[in-house]
PyMOL Python script that loads the backbone (N, CA, C, O; Angstrom):
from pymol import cmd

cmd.read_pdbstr("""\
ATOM      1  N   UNK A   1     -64.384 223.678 128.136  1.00  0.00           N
ATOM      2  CA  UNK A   1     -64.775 222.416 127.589  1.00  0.00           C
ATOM      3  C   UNK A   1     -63.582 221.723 126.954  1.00  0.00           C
ATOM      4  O   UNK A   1     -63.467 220.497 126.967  1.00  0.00           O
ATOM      5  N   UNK A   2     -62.961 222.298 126.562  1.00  0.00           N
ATOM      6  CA  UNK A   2     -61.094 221.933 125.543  1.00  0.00           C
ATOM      7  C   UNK A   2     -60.691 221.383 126.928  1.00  0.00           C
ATOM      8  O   UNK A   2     -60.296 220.220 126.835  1.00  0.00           O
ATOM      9  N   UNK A   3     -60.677 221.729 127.815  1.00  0.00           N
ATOM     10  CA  UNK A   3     -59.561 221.161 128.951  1.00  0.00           C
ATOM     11  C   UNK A   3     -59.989 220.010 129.024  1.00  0.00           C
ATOM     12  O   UNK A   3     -59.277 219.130 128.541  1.00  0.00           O
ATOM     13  N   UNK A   4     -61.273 219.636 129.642  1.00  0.00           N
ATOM     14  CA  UNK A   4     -62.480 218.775 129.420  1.00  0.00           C
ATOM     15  C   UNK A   4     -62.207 217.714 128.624  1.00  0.00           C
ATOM     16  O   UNK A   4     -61.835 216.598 128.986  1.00  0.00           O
ATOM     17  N   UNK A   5     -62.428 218.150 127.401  1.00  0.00           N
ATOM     18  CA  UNK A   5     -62.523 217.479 126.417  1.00  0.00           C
ATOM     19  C   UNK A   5     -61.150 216.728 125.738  1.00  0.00           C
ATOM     20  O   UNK A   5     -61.211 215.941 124.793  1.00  0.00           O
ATOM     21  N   UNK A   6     -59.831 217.169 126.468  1.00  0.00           N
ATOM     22  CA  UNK A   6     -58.873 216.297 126.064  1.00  0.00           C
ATOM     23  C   UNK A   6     -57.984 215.016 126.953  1.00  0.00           C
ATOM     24  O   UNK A   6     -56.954 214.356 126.821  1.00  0.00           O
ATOM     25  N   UNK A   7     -59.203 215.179 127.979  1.00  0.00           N
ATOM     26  CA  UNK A   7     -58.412 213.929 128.974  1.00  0.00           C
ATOM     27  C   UNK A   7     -58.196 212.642 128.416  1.00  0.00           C
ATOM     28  O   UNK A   7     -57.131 212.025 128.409  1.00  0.00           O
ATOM     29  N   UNK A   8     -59.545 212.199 127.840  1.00  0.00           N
ATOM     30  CA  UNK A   8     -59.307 211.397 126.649  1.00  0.00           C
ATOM     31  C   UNK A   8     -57.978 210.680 125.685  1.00  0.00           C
ATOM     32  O   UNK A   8     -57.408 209.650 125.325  1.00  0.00           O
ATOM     33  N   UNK A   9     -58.055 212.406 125.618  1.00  0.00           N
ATOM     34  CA  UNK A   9     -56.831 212.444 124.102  1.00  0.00           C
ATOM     35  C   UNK A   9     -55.300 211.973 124.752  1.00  0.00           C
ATOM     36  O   UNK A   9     -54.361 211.373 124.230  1.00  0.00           O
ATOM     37  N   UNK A  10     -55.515 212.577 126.262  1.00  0.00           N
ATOM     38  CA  UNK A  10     -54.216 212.301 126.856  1.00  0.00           C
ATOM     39  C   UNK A  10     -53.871 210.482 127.291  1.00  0.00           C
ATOM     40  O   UNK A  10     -52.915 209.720 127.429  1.00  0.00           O
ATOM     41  N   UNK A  11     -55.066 210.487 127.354  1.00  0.00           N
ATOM     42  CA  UNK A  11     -54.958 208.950 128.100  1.00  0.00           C
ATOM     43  C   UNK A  11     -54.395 208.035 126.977  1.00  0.00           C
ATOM     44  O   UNK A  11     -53.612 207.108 127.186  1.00  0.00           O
ATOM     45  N   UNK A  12     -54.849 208.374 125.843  1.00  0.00           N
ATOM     46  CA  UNK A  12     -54.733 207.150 124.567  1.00  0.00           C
ATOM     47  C   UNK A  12     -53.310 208.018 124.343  1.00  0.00           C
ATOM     48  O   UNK A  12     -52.571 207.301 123.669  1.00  0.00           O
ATOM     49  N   UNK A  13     -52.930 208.750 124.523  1.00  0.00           N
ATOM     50  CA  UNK A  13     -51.498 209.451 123.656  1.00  0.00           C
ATOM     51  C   UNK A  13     -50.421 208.241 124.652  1.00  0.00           C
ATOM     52  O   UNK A  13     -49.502 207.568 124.184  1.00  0.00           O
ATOM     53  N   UNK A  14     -50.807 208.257 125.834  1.00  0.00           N
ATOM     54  CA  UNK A  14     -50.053 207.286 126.900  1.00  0.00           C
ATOM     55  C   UNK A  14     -50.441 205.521 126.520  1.00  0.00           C
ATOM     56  O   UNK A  14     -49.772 204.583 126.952  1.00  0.00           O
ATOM     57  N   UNK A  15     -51.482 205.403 125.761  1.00  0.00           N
ATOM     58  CA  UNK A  15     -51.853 204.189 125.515  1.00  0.00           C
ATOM     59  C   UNK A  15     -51.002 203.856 124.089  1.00  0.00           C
ATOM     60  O   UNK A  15     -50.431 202.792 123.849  1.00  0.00           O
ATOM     61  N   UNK A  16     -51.067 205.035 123.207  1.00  0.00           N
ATOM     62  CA  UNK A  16     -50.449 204.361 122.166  1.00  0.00           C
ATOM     63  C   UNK A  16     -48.481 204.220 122.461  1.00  0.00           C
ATOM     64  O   UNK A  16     -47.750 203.231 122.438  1.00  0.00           O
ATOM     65  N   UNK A  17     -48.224 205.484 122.682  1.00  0.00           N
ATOM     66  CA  UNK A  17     -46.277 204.812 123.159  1.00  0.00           C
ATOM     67  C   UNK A  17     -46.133 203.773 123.592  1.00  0.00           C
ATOM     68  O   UNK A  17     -45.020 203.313 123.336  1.00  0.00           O
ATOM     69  N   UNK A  18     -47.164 202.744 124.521  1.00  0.00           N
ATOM     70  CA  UNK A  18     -46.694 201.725 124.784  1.00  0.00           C
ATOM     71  C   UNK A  18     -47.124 200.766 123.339  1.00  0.00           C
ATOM     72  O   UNK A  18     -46.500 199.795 122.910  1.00  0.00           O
ATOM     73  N   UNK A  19     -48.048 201.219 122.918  1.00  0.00           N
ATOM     74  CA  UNK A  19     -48.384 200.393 121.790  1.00  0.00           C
ATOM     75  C   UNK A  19     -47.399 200.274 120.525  1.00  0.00           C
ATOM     76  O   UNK A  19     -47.481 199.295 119.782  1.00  0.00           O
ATOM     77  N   UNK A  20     -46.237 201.549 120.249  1.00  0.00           N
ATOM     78  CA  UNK A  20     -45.390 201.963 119.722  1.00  0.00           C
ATOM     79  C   UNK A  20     -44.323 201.257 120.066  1.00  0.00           C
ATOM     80  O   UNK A  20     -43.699 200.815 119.101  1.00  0.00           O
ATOM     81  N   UNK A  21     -43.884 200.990 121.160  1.00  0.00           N
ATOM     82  CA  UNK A  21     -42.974 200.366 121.917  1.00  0.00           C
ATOM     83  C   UNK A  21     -42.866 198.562 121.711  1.00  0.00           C
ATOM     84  O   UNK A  21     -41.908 197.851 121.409  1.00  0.00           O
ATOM     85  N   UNK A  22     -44.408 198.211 122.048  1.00  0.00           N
ATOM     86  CA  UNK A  22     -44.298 197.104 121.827  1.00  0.00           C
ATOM     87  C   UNK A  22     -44.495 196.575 120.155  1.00  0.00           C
ATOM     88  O   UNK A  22     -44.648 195.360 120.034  1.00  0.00           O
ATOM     89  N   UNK A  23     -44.498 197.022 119.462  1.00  0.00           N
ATOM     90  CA  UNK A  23     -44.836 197.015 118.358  1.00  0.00           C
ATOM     91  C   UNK A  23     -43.939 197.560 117.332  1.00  0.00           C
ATOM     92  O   UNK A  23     -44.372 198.018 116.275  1.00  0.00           O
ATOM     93  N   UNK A  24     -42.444 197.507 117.697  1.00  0.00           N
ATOM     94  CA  UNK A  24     -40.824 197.850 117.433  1.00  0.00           C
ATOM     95  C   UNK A  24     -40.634 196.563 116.981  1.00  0.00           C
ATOM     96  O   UNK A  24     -40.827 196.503 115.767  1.00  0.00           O
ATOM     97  N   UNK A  25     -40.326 195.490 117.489  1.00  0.00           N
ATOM     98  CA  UNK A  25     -39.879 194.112 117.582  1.00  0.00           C
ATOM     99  C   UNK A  25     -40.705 193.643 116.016  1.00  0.00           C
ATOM    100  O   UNK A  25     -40.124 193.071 115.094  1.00  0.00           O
ATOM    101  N   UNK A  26     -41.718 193.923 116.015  1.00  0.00           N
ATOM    102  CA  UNK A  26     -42.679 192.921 114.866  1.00  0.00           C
ATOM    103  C   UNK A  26     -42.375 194.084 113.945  1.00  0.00           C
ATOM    104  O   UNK A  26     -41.778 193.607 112.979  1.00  0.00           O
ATOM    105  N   UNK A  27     -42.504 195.314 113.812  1.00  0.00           N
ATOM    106  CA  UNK A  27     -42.134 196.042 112.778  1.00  0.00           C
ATOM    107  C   UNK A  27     -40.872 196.175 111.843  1.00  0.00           C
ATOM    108  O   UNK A  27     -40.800 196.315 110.622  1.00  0.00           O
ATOM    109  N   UNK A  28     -39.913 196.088 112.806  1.00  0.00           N
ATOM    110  CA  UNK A  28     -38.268 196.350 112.749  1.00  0.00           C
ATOM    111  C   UNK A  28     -37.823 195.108 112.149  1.00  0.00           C
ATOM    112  O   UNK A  28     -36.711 195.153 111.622  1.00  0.00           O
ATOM    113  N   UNK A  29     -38.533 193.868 112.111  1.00  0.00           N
ATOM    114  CA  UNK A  29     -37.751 192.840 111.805  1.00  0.00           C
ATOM    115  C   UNK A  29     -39.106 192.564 110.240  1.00  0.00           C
ATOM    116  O   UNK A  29     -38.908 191.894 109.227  1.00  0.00           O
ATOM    117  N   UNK A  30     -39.881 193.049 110.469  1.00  0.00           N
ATOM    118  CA  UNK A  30     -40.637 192.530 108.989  1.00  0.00           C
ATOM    119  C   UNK A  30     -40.084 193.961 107.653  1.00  0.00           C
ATOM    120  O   UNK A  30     -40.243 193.766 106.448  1.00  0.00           O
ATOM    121  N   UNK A  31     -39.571 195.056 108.110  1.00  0.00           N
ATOM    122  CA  UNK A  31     -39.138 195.947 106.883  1.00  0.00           C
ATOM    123  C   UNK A  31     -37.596 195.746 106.986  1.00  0.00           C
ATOM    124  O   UNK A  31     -36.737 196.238 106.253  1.00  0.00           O
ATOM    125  N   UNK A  32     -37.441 194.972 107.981  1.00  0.00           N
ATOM    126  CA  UNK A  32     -35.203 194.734 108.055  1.00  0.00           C
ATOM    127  C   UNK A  32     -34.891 196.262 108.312  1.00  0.00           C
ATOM    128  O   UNK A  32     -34.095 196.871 107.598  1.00  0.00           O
ATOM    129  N   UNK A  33     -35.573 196.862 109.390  1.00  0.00           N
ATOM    130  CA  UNK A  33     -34.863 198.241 109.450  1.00  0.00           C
ATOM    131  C   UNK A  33     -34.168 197.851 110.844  1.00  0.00           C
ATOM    132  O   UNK A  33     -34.148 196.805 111.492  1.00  0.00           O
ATOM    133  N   UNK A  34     -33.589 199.158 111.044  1.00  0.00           N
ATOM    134  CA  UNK A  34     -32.330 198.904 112.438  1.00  0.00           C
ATOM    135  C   UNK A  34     -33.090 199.612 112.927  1.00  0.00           C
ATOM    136  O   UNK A  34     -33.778 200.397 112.273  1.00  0.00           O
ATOM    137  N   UNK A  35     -33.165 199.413 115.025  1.00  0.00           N
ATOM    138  CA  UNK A  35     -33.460 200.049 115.301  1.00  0.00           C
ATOM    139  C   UNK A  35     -33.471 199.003 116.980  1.00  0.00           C
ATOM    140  O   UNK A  35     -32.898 197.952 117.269  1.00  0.00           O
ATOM    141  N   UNK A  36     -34.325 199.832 117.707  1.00  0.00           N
ATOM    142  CA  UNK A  36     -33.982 199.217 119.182  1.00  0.00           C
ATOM    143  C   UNK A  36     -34.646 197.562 119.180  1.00  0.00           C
ATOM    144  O   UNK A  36     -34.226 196.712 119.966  1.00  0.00           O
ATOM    145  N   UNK A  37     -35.675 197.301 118.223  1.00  0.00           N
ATOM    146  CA  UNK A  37     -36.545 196.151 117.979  1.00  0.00           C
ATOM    147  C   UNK A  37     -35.799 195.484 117.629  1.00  0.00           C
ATOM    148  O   UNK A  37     -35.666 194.410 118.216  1.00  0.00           O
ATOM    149  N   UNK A  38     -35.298 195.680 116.956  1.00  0.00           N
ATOM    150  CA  UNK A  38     -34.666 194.524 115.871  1.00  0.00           C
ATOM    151  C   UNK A  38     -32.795 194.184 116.789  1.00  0.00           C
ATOM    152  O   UNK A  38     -32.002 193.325 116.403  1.00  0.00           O
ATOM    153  N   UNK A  39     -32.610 194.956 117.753  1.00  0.00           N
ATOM    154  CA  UNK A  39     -31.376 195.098 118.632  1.00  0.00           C
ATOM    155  C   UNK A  39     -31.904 193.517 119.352  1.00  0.00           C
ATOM    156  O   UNK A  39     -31.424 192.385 119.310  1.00  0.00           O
ATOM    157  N   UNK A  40     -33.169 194.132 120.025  1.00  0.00           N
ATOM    158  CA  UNK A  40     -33.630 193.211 121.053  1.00  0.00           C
ATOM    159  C   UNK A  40     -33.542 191.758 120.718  1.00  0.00           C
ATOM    160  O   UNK A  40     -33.020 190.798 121.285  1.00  0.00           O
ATOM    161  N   UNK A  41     -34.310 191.925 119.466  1.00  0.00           N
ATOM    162  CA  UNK A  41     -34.166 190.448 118.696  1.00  0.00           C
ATOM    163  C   UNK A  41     -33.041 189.569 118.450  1.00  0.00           C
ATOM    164  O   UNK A  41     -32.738 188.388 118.616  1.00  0.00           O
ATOM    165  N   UNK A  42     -32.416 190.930 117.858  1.00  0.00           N
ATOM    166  CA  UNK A  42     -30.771 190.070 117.417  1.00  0.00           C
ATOM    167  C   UNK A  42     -29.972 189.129 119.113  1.00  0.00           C
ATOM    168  O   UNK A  42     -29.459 188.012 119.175  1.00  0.00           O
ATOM    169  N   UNK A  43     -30.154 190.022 120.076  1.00  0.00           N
ATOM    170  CA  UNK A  43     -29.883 189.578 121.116  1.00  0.00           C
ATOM    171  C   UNK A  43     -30.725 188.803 121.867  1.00  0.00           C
ATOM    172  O   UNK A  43     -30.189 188.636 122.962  1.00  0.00           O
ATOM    173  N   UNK A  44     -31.923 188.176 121.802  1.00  0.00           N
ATOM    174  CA  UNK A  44     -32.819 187.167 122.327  1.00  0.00           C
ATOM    175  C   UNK A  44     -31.658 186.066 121.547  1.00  0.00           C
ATOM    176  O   UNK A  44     -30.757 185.442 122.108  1.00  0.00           O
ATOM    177  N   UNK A  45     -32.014 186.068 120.098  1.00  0.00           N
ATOM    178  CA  UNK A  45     -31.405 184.955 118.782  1.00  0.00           C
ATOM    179  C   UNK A  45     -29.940 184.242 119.698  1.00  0.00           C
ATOM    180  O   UNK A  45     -29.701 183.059 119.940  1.00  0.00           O
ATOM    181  N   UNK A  46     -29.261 185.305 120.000  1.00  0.00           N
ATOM    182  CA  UNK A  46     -27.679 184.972 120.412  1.00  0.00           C
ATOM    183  C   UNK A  46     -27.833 184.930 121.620  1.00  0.00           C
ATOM    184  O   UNK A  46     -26.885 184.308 122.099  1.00  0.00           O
ATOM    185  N   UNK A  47     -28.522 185.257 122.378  1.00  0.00           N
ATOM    186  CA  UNK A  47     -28.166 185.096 124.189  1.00  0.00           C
ATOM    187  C   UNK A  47     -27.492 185.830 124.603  1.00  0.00           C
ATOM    188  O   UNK A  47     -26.628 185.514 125.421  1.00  0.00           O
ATOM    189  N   UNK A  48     -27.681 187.150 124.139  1.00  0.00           N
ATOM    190  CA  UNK A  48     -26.750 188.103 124.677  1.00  0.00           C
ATOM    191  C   UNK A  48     -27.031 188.628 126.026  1.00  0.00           C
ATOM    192  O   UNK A  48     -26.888 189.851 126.038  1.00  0.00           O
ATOM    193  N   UNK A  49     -27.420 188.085 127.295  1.00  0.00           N
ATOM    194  CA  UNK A  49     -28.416 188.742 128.222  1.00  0.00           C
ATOM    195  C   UNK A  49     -27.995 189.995 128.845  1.00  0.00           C
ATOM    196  O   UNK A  49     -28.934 190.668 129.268  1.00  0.00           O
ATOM    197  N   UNK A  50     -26.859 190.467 129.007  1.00  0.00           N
ATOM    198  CA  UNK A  50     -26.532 191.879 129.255  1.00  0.00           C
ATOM    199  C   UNK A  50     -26.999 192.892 128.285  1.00  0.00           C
ATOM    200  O   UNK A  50     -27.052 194.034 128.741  1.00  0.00           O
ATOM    201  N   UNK A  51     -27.450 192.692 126.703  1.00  0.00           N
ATOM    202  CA  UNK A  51     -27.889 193.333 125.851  1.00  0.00           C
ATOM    203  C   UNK A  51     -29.491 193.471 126.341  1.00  0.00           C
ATOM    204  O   UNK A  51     -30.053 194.527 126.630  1.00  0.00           O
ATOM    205  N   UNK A  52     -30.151 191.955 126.359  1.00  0.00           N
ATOM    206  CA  UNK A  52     -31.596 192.096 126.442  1.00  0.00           C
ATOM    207  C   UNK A  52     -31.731 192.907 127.829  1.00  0.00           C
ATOM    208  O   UNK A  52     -32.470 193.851 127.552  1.00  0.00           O
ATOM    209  N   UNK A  53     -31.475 192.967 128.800  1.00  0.00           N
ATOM    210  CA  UNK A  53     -31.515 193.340 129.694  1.00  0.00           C
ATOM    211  C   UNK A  53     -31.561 194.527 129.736  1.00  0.00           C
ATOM    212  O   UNK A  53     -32.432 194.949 130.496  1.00  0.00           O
ATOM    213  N   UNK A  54     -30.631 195.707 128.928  1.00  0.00           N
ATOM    214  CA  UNK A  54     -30.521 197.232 128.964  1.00  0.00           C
ATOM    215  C   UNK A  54     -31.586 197.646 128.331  1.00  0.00           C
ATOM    216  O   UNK A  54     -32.250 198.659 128.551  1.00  0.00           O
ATOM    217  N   UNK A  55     -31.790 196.526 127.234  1.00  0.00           N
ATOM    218  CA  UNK A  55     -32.726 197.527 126.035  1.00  0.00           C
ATOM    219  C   UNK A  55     -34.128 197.084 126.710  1.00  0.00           C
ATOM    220  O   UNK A  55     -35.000 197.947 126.618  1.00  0.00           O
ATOM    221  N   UNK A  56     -34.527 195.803 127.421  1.00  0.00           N
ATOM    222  CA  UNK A  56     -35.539 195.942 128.596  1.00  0.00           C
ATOM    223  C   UNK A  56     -35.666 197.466 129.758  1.00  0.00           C
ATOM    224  O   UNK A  56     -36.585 198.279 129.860  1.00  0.00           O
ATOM    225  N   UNK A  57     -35.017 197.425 130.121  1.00  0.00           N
ATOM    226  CA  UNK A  57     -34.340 198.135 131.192  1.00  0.00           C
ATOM    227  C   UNK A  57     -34.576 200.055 130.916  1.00  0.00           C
ATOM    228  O   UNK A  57     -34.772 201.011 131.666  1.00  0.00           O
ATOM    229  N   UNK A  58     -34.458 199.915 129.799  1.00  0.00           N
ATOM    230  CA  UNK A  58     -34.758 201.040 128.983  1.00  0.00           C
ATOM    231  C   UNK A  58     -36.136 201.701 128.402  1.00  0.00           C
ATOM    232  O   UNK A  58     -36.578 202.848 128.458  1.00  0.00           O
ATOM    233  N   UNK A  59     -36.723 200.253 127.705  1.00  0.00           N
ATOM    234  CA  UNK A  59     -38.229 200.555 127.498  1.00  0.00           C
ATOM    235  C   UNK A  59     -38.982 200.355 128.678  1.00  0.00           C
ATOM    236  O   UNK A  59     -40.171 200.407 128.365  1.00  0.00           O
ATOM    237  N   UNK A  60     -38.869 200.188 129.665  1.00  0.00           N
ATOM    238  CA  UNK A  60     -39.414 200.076 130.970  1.00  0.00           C
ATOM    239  C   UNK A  60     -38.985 201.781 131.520  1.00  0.00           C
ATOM    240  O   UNK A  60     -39.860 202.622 131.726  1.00  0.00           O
ATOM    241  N   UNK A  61     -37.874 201.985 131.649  1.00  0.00           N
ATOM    242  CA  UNK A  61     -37.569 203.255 131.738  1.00  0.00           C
ATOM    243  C   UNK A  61     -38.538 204.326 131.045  1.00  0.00           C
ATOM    244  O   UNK A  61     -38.980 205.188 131.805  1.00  0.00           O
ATOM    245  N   UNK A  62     -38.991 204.394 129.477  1.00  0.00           N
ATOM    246  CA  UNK A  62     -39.634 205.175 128.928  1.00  0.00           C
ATOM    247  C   UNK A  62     -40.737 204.740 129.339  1.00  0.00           C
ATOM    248  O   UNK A  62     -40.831 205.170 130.488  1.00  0.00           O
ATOM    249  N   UNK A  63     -41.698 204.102 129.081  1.00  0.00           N
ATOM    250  CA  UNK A  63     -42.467 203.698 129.590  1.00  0.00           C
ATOM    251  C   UNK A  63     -43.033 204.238 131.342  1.00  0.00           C
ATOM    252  O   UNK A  63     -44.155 204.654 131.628  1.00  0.00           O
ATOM    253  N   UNK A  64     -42.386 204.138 131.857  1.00  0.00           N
ATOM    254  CA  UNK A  64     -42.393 204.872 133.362  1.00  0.00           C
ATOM    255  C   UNK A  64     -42.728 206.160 133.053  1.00  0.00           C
ATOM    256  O   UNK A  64     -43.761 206.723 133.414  1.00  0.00           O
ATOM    257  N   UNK A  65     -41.326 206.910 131.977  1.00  0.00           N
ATOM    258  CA  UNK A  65     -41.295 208.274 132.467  1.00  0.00           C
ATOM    259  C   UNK A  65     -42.898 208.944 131.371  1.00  0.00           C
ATOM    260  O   UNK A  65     -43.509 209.981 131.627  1.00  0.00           O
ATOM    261  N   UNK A  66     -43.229 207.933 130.153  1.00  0.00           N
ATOM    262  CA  UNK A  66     -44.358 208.608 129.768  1.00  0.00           C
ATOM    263  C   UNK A  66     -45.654 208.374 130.338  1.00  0.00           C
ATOM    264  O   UNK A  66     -46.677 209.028 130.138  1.00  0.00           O
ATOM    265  N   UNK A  67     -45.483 207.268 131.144  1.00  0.00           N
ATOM    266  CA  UNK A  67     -46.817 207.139 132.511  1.00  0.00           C
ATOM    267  C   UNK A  67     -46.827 208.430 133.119  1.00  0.00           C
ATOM    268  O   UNK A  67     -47.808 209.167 133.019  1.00  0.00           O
ATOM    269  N   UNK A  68     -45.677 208.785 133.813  1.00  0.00           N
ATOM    270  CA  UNK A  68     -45.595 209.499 134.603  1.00  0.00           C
ATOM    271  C   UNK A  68     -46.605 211.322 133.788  1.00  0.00           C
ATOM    272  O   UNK A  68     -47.520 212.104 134.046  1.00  0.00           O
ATOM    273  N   UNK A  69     -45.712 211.086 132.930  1.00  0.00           N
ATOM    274  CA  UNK A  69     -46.061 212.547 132.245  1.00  0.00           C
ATOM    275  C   UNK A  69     -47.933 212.442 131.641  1.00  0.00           C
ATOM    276  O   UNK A  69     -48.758 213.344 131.783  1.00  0.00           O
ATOM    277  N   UNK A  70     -48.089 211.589 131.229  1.00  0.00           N
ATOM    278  CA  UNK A  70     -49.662 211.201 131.015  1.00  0.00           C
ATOM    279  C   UNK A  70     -50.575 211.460 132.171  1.00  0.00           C
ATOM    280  O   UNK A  70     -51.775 211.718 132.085  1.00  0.00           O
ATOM    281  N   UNK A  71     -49.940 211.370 133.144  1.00  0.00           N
ATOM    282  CA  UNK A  71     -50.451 211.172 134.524  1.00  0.00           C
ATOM    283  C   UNK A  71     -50.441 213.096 134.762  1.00  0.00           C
ATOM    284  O   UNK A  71     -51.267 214.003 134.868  1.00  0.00           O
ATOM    285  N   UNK A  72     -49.696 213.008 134.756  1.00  0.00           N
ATOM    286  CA  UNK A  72     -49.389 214.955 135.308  1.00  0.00           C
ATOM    287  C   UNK A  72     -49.739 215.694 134.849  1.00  0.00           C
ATOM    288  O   UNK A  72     -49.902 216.778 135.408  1.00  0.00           O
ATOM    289  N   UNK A  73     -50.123 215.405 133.187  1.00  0.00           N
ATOM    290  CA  UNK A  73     -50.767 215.849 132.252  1.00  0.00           C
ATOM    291  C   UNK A  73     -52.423 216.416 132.323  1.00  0.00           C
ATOM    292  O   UNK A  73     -53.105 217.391 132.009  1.00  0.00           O
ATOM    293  N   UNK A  74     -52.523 215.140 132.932  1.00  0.00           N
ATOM    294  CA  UNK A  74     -54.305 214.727 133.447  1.00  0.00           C
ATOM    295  C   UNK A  74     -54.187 215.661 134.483  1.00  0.00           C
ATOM    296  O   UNK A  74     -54.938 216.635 134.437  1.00  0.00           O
ATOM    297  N   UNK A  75     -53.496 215.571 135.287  1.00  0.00           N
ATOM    298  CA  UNK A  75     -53.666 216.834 136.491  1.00  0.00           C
ATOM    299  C   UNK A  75     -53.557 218.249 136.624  1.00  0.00           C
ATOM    300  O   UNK A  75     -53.813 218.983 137.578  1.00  0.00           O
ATOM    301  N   UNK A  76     -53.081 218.513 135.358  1.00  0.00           N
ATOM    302  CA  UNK A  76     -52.904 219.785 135.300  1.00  0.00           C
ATOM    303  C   UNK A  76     -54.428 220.033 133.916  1.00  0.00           C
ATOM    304  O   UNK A  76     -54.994 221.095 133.657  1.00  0.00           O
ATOM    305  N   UNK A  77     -54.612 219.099 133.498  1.00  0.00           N
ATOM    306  CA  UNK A  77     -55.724 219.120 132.380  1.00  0.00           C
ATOM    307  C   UNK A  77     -57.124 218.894 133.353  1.00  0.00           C
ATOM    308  O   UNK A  77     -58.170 219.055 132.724  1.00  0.00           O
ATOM    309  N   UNK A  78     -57.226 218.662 134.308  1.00  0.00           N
ATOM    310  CA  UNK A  78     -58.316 218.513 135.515  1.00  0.00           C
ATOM    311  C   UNK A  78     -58.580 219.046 136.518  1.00  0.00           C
ATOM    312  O   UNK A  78     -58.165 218.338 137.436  1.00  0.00           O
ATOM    313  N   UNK A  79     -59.144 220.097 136.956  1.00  0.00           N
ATOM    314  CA  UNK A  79     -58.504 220.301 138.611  1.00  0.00           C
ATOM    315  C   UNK A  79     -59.134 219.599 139.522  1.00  0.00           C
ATOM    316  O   UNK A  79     -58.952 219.900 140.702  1.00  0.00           O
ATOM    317  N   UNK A  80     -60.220 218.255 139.098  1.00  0.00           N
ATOM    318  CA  UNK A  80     -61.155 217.601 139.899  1.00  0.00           C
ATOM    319  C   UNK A  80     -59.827 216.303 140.628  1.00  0.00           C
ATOM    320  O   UNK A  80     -59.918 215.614 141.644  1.00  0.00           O
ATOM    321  N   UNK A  81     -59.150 216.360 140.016  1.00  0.00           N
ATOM    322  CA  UNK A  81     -57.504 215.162 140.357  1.00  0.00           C
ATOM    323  C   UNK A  81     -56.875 216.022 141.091  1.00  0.00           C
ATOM    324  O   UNK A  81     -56.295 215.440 142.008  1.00  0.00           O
ATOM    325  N   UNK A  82     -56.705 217.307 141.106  1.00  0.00           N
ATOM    326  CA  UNK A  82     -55.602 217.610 141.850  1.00  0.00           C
ATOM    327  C   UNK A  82     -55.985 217.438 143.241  1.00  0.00           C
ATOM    328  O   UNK A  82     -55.101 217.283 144.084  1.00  0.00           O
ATOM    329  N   UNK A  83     -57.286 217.452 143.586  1.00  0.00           N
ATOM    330  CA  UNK A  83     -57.608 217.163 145.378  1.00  0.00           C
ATOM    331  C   UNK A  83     -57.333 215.484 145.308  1.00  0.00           C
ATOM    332  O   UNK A  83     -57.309 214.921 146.403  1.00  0.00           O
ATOM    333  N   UNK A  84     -57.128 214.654 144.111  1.00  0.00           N
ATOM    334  CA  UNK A  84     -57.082 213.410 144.917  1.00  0.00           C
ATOM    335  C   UNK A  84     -55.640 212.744 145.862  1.00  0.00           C
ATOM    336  O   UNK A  84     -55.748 211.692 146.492  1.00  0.00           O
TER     337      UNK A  84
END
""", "prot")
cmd.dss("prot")
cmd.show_as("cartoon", "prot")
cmd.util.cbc("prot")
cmd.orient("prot")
């Protein structure tokens, strides 16, 4: 029933990193902390587009690779997915 019972848990663990992710930018710049949010920002402000671009480039990157693992997660947490 635990195996069962945490597909759930896995799905939202993949729902919140992106929620984490997008939610850098509004955090990072309302406590003035440093960090990849507040990078992004500084470089929207100035037009730095080789900057916005990596640190895009990057959270798209994580983003992928924790899809990916959310995903594999479920399959090894299911065996009704592994025939799909």
């Amino acid at each position: 029933m635990l195996r069962h019972a945490s597909l759930p848990g896995i799905s939202l663990s993949g729902w919140a990193f992106g929620s984490l992710i997008s939610g850098a930018v509004v955090v990072e710049t309302i406590f003035a902390r440093p960090g990849l949010g507040r990078t992004l920002l500084n470089a929207v402000t100035v037009r730095d587009v080789p900057v916005v671009i990596g640190v895009v480039l990057f959270v798209a990157a994580a983003y992928i690779l924790m899809t990916l693992l959310t995903d594999v997660a479920q399959r090894i947490a299911d065996p009704r997915l592994r025939r799909a």
